[in-house]
C-alpha positions as CSV (number, residue, x, y, z in Angstrom):
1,X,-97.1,141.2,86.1
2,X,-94.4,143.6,85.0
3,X,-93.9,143.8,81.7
4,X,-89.9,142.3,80.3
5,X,-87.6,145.2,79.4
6,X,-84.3,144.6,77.5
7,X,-81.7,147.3,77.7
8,X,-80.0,148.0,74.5
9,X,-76.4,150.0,74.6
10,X,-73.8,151.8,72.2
11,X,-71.6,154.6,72.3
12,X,-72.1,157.4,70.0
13,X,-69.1,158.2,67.7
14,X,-70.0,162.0,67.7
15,X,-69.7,162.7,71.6
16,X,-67.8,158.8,72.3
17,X,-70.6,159.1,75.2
18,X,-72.6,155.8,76.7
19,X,-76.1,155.1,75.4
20,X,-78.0,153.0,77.4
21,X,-82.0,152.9,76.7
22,X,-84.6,150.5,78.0
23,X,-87.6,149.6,75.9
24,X,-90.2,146.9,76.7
25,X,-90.5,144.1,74.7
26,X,-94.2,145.6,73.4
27,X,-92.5,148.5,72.1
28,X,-90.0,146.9,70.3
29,X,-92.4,144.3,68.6
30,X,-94.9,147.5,67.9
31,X,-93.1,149.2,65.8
32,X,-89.1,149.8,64.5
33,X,-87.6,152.1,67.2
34,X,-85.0,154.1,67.2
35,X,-82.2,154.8,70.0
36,X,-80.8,158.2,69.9
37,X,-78.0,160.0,71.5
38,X,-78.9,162.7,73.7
39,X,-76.4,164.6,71.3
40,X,-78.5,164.0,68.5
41,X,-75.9,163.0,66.2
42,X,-76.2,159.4,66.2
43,X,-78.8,156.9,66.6
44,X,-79.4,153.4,66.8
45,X,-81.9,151.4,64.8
46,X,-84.0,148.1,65.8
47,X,-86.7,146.2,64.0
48,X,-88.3,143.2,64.8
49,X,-88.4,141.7,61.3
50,X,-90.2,138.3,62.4
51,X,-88.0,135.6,63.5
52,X,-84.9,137.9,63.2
53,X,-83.9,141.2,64.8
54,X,-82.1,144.1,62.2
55,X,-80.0,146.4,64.1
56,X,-78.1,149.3,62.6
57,X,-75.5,150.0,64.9
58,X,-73.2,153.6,65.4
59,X,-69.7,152.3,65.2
60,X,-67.4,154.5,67.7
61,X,-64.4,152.5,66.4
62,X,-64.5,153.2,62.3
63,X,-67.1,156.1,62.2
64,X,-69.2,153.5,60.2
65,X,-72.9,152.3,60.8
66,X,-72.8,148.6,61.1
67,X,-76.2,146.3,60.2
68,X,-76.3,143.4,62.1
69,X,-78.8,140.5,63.1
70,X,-79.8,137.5,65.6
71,X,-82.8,136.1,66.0
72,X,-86.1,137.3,67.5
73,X,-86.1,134.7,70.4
74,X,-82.1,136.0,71.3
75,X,-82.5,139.7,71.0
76,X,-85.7,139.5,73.9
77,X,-84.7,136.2,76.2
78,X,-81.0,136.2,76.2
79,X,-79.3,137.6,79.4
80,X,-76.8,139.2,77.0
81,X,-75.6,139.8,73.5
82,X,-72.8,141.5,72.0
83,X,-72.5,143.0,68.6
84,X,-69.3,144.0,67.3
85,X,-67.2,146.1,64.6
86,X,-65.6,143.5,61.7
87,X,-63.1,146.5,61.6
88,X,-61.8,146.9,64.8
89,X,-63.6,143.8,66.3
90,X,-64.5,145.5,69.6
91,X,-68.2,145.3,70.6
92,X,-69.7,148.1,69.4
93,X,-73.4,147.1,70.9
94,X,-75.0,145.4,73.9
95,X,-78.3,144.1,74.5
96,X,-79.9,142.5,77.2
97,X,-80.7,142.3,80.7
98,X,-80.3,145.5,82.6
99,X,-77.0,144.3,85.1
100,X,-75.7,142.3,81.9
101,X,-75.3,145.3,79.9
102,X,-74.4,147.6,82.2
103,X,-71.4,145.8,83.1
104,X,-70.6,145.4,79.6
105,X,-70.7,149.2,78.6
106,X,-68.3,149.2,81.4
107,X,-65.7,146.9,80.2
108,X,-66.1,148.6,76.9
109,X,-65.6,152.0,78.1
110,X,-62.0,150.7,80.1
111,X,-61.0,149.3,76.5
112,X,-62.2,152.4,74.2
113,X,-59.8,154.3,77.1
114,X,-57.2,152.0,76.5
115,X,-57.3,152.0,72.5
116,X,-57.3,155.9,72.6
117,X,-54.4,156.0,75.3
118,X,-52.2,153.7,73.1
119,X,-53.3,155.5,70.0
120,X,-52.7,153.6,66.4
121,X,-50.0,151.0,67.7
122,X,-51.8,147.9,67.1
123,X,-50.7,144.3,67.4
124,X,-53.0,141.0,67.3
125,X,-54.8,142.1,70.4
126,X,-56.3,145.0,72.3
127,X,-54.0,143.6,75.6
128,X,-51.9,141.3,74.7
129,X,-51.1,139.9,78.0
130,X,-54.9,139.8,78.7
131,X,-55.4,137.5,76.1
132,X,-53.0,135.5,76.8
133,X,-54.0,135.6,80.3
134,X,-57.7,135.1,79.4
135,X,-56.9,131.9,77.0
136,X,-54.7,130.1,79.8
137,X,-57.7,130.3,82.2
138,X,-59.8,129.3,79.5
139,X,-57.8,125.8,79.1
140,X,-57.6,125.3,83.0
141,X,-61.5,125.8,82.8
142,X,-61.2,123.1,79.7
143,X,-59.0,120.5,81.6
144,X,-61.3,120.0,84.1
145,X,-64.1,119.6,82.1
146,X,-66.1,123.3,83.0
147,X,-67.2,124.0,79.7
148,X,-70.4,122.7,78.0
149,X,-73.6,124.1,76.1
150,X,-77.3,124.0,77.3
151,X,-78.0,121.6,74.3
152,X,-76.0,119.2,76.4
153,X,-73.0,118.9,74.2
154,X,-69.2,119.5,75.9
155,X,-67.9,119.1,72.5
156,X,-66.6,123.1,71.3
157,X,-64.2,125.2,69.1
158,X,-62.9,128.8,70.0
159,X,-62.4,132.0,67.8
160,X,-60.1,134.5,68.8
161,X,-60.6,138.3,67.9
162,X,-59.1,141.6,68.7
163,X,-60.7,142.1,72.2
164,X,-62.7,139.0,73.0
165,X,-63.0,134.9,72.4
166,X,-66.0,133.0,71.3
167,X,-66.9,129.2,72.2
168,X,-69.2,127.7,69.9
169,X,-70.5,124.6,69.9
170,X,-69.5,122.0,68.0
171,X,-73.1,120.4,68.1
172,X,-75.5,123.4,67.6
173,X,-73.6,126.2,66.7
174,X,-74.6,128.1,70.2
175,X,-72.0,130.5,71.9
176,X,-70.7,132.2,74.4
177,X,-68.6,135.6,74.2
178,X,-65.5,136.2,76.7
179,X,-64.2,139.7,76.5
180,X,-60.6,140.0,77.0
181,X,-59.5,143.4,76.2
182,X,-59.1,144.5,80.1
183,X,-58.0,143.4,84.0
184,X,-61.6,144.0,84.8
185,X,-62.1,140.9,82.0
186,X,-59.6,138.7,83.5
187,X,-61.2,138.9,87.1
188,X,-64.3,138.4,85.4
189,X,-63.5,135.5,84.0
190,X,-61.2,134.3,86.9
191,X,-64.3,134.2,89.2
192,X,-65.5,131.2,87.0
193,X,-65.7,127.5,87.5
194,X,-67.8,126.8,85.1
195,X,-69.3,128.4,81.7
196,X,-72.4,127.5,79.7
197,X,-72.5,127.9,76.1
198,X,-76.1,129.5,74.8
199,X,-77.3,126.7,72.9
200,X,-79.9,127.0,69.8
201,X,-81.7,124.1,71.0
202,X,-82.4,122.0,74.1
């Protein structure tokens, strides 16, 4: 049997390049590993640190390294999971499953265009007519009863950020990330009848 691979992603704040790695689950129990840029001027960092996961993450947005964390069982099961800057509050790290994060580092590279193409003018969000966009489909998916968690609960709240929304559950605390920063986000999300919170148990 094949051994699992998650693919871990970032782009490097020297070059503003994609890096996109794959390690098998047996390396990255091993030992801590770490992800550099083909550059060499930025790397990431991962270490299995029992039940939890450390990452410290290159930020493209504020030039900073950002140390983050989920748990063990998250960082090498979960189809997807995205890390992002408190600054800017754009992801600034995906891993995953292979398609998962590839399509992520893509949305993220229309929105780092975007945010460099606009320059400093910010408002409340990335695209404001995204969002806006994004949160009306969101309550049409809500009105007819399309969003619940796998711990069985349809009870949830949302947080809104710069380029994306969370639902979490109001049972278990599990979640589920919806980027809304770009078109490519809406149709995304469009395509939906239904979405499935991650839940922490069940």
């Amino acid at each position: 049997m094949a051994e699992e691979l998650r693919t871990i992603a970032y782009i490097c704040p020297d070059c503003r390049q994609s890096v996109i790695v794959q390690r098998s689950v047996f390396q990255l129990a091993a030992a801590p590993n770490t992800l550099p840029c083909p550059c060499g001027k930025s790397a990431l960092k991962v270490e299995l640190m029992g039940d939890w996961v450390k990452l410290e993450v290159p930020c493209a947005y504020c030039g900073e390294s950002h140390t983050v964390s989920c748990r063990t069982h998250d960082f090498l099961h979960r189809k997807g999971l995205a890390f992002s800057c408190q600054k800017s509050g754009l992801d600034c790290c995906y891993a995953g499953d292979e398609d998962t994060v590839y399509a992520a580092v893509r949305r993220l590279e229309e929105a780092m265009d975007k945010l460099e193409t606009e320059g400093p003018q910010r408002g409340s969000f990335l695209d404001e007519v995204v969002m806006r966009e994004v949160l009306e489909e969101l309550r049409d998916i809500a009105q007819r009863g399309g969003i619940s968690c796998s711990c069985g609960s349809k009870e949830w709240k949302m947080a809104i950020h710069y380029s994306s929304v969370d639902l979490i559950c109001a049972q278990c605390g599990g979640d589920l990330r919806i980027p809304a920063a770009t078109q490519s986000d809406l149709a995304d999300l469009c395509c939906k009848q239904t979405l499935r919170l991650h839940g922490t148990r069940g």
